[in-house]
C-alpha positions as CSV (number, residue, x, y, z in Angstrom):
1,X,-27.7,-6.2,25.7
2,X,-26.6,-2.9,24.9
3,X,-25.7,-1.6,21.4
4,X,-23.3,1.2,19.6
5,X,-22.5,2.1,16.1
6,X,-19.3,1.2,15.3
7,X,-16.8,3.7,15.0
8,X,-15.7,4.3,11.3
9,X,-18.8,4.7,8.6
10,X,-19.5,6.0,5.4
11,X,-22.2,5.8,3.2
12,X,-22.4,6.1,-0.1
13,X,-24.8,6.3,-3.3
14,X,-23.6,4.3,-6.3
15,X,-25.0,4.4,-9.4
16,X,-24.7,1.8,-12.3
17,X,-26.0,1.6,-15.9
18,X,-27.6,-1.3,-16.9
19,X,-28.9,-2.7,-20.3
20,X,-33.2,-2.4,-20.6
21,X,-34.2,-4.3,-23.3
22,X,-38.2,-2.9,-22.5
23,X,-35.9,1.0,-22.8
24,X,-34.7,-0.2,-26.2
25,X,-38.3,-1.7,-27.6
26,X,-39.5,1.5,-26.8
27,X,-37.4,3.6,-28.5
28,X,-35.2,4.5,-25.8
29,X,-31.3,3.9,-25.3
30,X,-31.6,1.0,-23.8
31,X,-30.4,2.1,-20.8
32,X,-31.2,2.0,-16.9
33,X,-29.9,3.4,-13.8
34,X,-29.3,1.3,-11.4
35,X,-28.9,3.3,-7.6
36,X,-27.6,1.5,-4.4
37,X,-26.7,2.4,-1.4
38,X,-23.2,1.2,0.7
39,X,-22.7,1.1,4.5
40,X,-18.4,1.7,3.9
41,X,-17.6,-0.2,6.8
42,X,-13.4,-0.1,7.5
43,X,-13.4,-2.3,10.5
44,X,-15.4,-5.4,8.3
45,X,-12.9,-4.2,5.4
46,X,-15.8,-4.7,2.8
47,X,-18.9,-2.3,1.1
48,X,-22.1,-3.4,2.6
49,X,-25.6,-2.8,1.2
50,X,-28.3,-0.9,3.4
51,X,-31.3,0.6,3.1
52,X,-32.5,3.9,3.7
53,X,-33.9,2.6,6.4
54,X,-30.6,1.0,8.0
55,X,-29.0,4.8,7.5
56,X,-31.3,6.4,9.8
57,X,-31.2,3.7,12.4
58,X,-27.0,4.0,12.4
59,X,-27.8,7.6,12.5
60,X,-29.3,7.4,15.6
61,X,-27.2,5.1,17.2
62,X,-24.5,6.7,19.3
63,X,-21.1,5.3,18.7
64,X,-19.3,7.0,21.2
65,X,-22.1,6.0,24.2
66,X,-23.9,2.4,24.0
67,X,-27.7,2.0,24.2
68,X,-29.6,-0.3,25.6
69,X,-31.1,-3.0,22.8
70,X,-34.8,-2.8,24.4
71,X,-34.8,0.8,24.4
72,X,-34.0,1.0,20.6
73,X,-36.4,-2.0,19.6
74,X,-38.9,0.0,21.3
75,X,-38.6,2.5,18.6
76,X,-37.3,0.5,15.4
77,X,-37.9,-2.8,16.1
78,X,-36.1,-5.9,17.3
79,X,-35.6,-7.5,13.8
80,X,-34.0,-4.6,12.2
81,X,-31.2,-3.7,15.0
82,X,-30.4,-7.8,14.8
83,X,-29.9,-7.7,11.2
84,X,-27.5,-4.6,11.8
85,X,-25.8,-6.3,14.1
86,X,-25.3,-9.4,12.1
87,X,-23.9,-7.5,9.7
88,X,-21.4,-5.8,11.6
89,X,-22.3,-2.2,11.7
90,X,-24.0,-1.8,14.7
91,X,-21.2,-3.6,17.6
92,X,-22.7,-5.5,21.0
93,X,-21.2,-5.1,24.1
94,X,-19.9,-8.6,24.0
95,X,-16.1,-8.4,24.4
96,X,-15.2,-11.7,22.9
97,X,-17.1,-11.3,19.6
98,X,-15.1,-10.9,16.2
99,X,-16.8,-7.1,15.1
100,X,-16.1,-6.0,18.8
101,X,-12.4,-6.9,19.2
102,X,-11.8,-5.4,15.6
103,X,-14.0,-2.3,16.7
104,X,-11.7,-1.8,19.5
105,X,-8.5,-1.7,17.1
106,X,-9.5,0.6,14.9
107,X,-10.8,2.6,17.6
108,X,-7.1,1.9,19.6
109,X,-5.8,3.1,16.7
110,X,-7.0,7.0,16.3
111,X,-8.0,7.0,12.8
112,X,-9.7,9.5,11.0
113,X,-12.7,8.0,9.4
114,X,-12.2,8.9,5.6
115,X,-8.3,8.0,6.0
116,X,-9.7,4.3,7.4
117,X,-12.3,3.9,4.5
118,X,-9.6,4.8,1.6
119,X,-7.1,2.3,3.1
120,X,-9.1,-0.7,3.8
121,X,-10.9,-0.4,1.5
122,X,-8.5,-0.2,-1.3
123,X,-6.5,-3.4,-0.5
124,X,-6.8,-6.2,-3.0
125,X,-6.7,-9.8,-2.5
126,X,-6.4,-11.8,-5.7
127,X,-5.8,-9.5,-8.0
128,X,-3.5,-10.1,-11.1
129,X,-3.1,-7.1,-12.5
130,X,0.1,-7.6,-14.3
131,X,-2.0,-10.9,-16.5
132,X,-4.8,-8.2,-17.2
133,X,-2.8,-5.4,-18.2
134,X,-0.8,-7.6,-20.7
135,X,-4.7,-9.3,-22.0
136,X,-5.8,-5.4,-22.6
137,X,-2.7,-4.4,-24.3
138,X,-2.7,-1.6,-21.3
139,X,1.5,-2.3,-20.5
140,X,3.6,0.3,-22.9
141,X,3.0,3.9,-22.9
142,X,2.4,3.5,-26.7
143,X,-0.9,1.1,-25.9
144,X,-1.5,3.5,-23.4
145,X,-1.7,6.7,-25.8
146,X,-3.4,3.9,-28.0
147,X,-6.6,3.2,-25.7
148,X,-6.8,6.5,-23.8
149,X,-5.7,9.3,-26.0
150,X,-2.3,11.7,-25.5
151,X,-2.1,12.1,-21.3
152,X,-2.2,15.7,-19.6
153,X,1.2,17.8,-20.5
154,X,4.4,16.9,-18.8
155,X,4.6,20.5,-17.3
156,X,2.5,22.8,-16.4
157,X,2.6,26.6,-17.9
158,X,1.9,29.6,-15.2
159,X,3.3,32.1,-17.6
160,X,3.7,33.6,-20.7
161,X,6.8,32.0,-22.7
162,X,8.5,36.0,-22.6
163,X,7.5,36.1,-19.0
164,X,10.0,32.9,-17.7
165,X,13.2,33.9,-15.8
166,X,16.4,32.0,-17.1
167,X,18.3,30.2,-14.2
168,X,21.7,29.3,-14.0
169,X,23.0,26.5,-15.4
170,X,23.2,23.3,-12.2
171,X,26.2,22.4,-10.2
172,X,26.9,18.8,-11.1
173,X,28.9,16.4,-9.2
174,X,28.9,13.1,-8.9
175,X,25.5,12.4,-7.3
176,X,24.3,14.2,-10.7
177,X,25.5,10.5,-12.2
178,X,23.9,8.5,-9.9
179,X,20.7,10.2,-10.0
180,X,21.0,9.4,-13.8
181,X,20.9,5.8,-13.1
182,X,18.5,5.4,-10.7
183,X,15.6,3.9,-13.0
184,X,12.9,1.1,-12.3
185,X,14.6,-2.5,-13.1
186,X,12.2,-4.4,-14.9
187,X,14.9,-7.2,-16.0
188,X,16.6,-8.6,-12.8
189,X,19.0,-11.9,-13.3
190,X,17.3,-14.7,-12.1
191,X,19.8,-17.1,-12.3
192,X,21.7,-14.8,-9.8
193,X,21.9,-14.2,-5.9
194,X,22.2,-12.0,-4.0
195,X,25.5,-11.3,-1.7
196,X,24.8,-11.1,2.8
197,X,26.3,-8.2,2.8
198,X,24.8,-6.4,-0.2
199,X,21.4,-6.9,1.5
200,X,23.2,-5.8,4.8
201,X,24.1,-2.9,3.3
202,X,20.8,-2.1,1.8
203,X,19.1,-2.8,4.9
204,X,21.0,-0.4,7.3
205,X,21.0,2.5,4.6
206,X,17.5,2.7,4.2
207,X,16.0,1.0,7.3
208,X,18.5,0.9,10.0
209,X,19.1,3.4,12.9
210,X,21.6,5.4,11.9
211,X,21.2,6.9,15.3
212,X,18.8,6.7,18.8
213,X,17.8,8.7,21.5
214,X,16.0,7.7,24.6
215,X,13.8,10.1,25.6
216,X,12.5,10.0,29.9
217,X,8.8,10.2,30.4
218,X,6.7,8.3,31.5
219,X,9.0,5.3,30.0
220,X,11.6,5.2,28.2
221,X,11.0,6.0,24.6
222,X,13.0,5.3,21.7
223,X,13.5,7.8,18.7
224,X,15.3,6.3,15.4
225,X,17.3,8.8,12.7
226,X,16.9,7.1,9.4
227,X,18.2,8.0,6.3
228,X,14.5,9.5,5.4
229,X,12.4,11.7,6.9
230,X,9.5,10.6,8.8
231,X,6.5,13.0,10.0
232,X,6.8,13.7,13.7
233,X,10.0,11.6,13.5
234,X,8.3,8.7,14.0
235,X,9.2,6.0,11.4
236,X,6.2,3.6,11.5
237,X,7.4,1.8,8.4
238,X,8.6,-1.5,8.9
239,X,10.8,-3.8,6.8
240,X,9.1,-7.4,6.1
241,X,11.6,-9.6,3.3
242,X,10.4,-12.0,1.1
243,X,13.9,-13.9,0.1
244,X,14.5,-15.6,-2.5
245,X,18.2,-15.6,-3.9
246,X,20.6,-14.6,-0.9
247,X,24.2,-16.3,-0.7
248,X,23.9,-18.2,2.8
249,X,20.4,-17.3,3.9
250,X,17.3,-19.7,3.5
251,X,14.2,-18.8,1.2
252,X,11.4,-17.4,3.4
253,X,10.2,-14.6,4.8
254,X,11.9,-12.5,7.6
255,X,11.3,-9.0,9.6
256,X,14.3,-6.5,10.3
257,X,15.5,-5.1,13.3
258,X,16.4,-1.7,12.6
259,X,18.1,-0.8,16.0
260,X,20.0,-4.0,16.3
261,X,20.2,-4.4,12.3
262,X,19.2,-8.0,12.6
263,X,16.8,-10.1,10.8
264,X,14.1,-12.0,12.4
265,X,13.0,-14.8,10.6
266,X,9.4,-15.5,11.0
267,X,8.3,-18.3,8.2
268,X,10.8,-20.7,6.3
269,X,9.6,-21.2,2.7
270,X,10.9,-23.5,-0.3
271,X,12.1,-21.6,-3.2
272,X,8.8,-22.5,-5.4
273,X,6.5,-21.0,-2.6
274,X,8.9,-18.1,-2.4
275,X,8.5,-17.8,-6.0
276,X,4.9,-17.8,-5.3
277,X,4.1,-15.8,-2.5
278,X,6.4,-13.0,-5.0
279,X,4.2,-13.3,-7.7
280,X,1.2,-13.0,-5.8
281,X,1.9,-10.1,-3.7
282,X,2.8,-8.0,-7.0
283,X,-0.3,-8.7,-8.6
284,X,1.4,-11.0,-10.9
285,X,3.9,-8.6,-12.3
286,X,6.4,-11.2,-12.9
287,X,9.0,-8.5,-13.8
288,X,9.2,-7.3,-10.4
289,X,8.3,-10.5,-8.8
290,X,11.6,-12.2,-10.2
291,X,13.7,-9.8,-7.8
292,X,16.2,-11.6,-4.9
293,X,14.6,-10.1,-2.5
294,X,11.3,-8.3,-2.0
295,X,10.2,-6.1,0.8
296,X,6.5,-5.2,2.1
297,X,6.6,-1.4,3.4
298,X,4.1,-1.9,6.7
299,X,2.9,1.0,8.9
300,X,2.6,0.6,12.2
301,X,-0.4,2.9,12.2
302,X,-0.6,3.3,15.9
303,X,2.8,4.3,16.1
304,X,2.0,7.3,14.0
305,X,-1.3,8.1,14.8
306,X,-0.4,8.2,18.7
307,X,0.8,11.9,17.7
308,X,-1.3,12.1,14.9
309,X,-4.9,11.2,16.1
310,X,-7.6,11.2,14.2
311,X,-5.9,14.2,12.0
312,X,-7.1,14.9,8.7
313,X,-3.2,14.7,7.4
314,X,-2.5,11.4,9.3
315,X,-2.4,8.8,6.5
316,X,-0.8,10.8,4.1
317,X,2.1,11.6,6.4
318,X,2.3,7.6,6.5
319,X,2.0,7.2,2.5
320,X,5.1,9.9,2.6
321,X,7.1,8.0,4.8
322,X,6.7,5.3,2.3
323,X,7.6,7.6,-0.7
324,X,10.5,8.2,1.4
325,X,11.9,5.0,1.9
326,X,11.6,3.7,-1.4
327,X,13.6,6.6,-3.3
328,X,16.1,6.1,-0.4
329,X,16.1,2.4,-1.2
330,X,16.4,3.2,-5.0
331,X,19.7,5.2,-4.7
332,X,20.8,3.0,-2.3
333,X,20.9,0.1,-4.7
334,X,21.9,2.2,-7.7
335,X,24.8,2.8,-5.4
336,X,25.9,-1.1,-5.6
337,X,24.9,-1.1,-9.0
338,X,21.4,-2.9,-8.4
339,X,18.0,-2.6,-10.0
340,X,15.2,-1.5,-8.0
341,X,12.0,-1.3,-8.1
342,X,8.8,0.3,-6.0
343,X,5.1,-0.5,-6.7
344,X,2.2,-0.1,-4.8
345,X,0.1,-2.3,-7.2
346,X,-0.1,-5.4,-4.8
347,X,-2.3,-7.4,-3.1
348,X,-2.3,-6.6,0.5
349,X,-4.4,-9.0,2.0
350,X,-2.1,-12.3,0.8
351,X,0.8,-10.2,2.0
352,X,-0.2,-9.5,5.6
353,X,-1.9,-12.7,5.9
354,X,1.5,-14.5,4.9
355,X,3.1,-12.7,7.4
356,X,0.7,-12.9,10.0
357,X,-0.1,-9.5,10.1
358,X,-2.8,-7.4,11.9
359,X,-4.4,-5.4,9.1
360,X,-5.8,-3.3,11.5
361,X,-2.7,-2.4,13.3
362,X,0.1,-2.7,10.8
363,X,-0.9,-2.7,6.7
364,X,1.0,-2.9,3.8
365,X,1.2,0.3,1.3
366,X,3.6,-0.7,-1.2
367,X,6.7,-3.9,-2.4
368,X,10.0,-2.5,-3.0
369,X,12.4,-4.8,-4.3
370,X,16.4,-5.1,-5.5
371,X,19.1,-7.4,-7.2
372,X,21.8,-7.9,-9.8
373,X,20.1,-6.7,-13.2
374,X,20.0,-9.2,-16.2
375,X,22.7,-9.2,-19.2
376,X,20.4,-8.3,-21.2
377,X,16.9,-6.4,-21.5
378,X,13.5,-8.2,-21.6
379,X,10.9,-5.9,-20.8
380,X,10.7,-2.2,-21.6
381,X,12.8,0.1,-19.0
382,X,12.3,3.8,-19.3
383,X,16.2,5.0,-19.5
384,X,16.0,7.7,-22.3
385,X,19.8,8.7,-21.2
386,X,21.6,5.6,-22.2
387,X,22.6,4.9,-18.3
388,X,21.6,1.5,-18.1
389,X,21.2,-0.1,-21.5
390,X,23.0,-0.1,-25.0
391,X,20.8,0.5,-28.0
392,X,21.3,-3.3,-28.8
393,X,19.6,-4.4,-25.2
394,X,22.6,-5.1,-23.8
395,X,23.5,-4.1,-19.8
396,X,26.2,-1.2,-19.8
397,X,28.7,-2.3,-17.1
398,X,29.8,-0.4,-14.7
């Protein structure tokens, strides 16, 4: 058997303070450090204790080359390589096992090692982080100030106030206006649907190709123009619906086609586990959750990484082309006169497991969502101008 380290790995040195009541009899604080040690493993997804010892094995280890197993027993022992190996940081050459095959695809994929750590690493499963929010009285900028004290300043100063250059005043036209209404719904109408041809309509301005060009190489190679930028001109972000409440189309979840602006529908779903799936993927943010339609952002991070390979810029290019799509999206529906909303606060895992995703070649970053807003206001939106709302909570019309 021959072995190799796999290809993405961190470590890192965690501290944690724990009580002592022996600290406190003896007059201390009553306080420990507690210091541990974690293997950040991107291709298991998970932190993973190790010892020193385990470090300077995997430092050894070659991950580009593979070693032969007897020749590294020789040196640190048999049992010690195994229980690396059962634990997924050091990868067999066994072709058909689980930590090999996902090995492979991150490898496939050109990461950079930090960029592959932050990402899957970060994605939550199970998390409701609207219901603990709400418990910790965390939701309104008030309880905010509250709990933490007054935030950073809105702006920064460079210069003295005698120092600053007057501009002119702005040209205003009527994209002025409609930037004025753009604002996060928080209060869509759930008694309502959504019209085929509003979601149409959103669909092609933000994801579809508003124009191609075949390019002759070695094959024949497709380049989209969206709405958005894209680093490199790429696009790698792809459109996955959850649907709820469109006129004429079922409850399920669906993929779009941005070339032939077409859906593909990949799972039917009954309104209640439509409902569900919402909730879940928000992190139980019901307000957002309660949209017609939701929409997982996915990068196809081979796509982008095939010009970007392991680059130290790579995954934020990708974030940006998310940032992108979703201010696209929220003029778009401002447009129709929609709410819209944006939040990266989701759970990942549920998401691309719903949708029978390969985390390891195409992962979620953020939900974007749109609808018909309710009559009236519910929850708090942050629409200081008067564009959206009377005083009295009622839905200016427009």
């Amino acid at each position: 058997m021959r072995l190799r380290r796999c290809a993405h790995l961190l470590f890192e040195p965690r501290e944690a303070l724990q009580f002592d009541l022996d600290s406190l009899a003896a007059g201390g604080d009553g306080l420990r450090t507690q210091l541990s040690l974690l293997a950040l493993a991107p291709h298991r997804q998970q932190e993973i204790a190790v010892s020193p010892q385990d470090v300077a094995i995997l430092a050894a280890v070659p991950c580009t080359a593979w070693s032969e197993f007897d020749a590294l027993a020789a040196v640190y022992g048999a049992a010690p390589l195994q229980d690396l190996l059962a634990r997924g940081l050091l990868i067999a050459d066994d072709a058909a096992s689980v930590d090999h095959l996902r090995d492979e695809r991150l490898r496939a994929a050109n990461w950079r090692t930090l960029s592959a750590a932050q990402h899957y690493l970060g994605r939550w499963d199970g998390v409701r982080s609207g219901d603990e929010l709400q418990r910790a009285g965390y939701v309104t900028l008030g309880e905010l100030i509250d709990k933490l004290g007054e935030p950073p300043p809105a702006a920064q100063t460079c210069a003295a106030e005698d120092a600053r250059l007057p501009l002119p005043p702005p040209r205003r036209s009527a994209f002025d206006e409609l930037l004025q209404r753009r604002a996060t719904c928080r209060n869509f109408d759930t008694d309502a649907a959504l019209a085929q041809d509003e979601l149409a309509t959103m669909l092609h301005r933000v994801f579809g190709a508003q124009g191609t060009l075949t390019l002759e190489g070695g094959g024949a190679t497709t380049v989209l123009k969206r709405n958005s930028p894209s680093g490199g001109g790429l696009h790698p972000t792809g459109a996955y619906l959850i649907v709820q409440r469109v006129a004429g189309l079922a409850p399920g979840l669906y993929h779009y086609r941005p070339v032939e602006h077409v859906l593909e529908p990949i799972r039917a779903l009954t309104a209640d586990d439509a409902s569900d799936l919402a909730l879940r993927g928000v992190a139980a943010q019901a307000y957002f959750a309660a949209a017609p339609v939701l929409i997982a952002l996915a990068v196809r991070f081979p796509r982008s990484f095939w010009k970007y390979r392991n680059h130290a810029k790579a995954y934020r290019v990708a974030a940006l082309d998310v940032g992108h799509l979703s201010q696209t999206l929220y003029l778009a529906a401002t447009d129709l006169g929609l709410g819209a909303f944006v939040t990266a606060a989701v759970n990942e895992v549920e998401i691309e497991q719903a949708l029978g995703l390969d985390p390891l070649v195409e992962g979620v970053l953020a939900v974007c969502g749109f609808g018909p807003r309710a009559q009236r206001r519910a929850a708090d939106e942050f629409d200081p101008n008067g564009r959206i709302w009377h005083e009295d909570g009622s839905r200016i019309d427009r």
